[in-house]
C-alpha positions as CSV (number, residue, x, y, z in Angstrom):
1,X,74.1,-110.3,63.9
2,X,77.2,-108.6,62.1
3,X,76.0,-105.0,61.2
4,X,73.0,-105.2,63.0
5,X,71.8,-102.4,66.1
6,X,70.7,-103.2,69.7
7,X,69.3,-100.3,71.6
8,X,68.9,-100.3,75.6
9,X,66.1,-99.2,77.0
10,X,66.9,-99.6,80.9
11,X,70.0,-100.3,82.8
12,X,71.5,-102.0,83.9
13,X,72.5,-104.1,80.7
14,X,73.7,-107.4,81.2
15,X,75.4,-109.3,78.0
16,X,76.2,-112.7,78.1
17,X,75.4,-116.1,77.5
18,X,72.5,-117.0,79.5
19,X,68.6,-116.5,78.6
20,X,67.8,-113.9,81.3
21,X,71.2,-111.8,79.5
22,X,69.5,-108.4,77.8
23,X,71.8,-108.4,74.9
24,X,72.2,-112.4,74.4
25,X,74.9,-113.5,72.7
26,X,75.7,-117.2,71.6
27,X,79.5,-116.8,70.2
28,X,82.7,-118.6,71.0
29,X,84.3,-117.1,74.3
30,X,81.3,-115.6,75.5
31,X,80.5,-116.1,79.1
32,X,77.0,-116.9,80.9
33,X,77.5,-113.2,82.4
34,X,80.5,-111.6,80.7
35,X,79.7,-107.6,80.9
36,X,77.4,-105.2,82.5
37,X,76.8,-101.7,81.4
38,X,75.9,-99.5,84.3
39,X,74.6,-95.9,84.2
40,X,76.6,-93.7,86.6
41,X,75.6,-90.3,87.2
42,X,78.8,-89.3,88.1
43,X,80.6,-91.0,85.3
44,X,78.6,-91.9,82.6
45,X,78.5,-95.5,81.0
46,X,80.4,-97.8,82.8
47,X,81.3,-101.3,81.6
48,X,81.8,-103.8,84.7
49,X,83.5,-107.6,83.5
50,X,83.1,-110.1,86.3
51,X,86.7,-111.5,87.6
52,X,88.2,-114.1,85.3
53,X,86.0,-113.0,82.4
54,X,88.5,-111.2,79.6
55,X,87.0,-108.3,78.0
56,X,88.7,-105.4,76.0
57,X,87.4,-101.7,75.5
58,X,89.4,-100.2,72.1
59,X,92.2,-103.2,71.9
60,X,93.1,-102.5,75.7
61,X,92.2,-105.4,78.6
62,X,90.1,-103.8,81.0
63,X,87.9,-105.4,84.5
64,X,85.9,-101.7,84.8
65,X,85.8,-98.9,82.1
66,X,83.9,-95.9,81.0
67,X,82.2,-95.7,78.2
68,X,82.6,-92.8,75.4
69,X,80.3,-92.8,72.0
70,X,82.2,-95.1,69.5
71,X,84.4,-97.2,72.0
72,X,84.8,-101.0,70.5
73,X,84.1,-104.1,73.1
74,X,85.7,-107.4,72.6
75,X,84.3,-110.1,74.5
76,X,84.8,-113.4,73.3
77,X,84.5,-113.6,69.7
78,X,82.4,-110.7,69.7
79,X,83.0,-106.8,69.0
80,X,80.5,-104.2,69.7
81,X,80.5,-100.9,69.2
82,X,79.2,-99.0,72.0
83,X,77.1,-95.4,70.1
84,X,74.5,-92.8,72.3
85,X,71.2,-92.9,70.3
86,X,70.3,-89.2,69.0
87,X,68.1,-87.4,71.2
88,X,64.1,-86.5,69.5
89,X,63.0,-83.2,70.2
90,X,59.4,-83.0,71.5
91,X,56.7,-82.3,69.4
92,X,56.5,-78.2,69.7
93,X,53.8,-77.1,67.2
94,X,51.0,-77.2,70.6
95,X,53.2,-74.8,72.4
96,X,54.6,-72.2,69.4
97,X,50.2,-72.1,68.4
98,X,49.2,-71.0,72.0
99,X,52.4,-68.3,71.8
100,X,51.3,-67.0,68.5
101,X,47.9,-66.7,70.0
102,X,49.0,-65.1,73.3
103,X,51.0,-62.2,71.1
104,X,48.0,-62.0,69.3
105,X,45.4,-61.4,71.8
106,X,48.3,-59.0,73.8
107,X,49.2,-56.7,70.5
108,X,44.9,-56.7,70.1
109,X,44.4,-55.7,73.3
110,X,47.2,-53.0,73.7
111,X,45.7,-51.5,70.5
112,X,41.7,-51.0,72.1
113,X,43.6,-50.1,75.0
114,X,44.9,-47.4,72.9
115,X,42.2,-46.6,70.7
116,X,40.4,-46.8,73.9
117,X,42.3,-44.0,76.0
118,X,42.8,-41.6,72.8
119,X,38.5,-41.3,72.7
């Protein structure tokens, strides 16, 4: 999987060794549940390791962390790099077509309402 790109899509994520694991990994060192990524509206991303499982977030041993774009896990034998996806702006061309048309049909109306009073 070196080089390669998993994207959540709920969380929380659970990465590990076991089946049932979102992000499954089979690698030396690598516990049946080794790390969960939470969503924390207060904090952001957080990374939880269950007790007696050794993970690292940017070289440094950690049991809880958070998160920032580009920080590097180490669990087991395995580094992952943790990256925000970038954000897709909604289709707009719907929305600027009916605002085009609305300043159309105002500016058409303003001018009979003009040509309208001057008669």
């Amino acid at each position: 999987m070196a080089g390669g790109s998993w994207t959540a899509r709920r969380f929380p994520v659970r990465i590990g060794r076991v089946p049932g694991a979102d992000l499954q990994l089979e690698e030396q060192g690598v516990w049946d549940q080794h790390l969960q990524i939470d969503l924390d509206p207060n904090e952001g991303f957080v990374a939880s390791i269950p007790s007696g499982a050794l993970a690292a977030v940017n070289g440094h041993q950690v049991e809880r962390a958070v998160l920032r774009n580009g920080d590097t896990i180490e669990i087991g034998a395995v580094k992952l790099q943790f990256w925000l996806a970038g954000s897709r702006q909604a289709g707009l061309r719907i929305r600027e077509w009916l605002t085009w048309l609305a300043i159309a049909a105002i500016s058409l109306g303003q001018v009979w309402l003009i040509y309208w009073m001057l008669e």
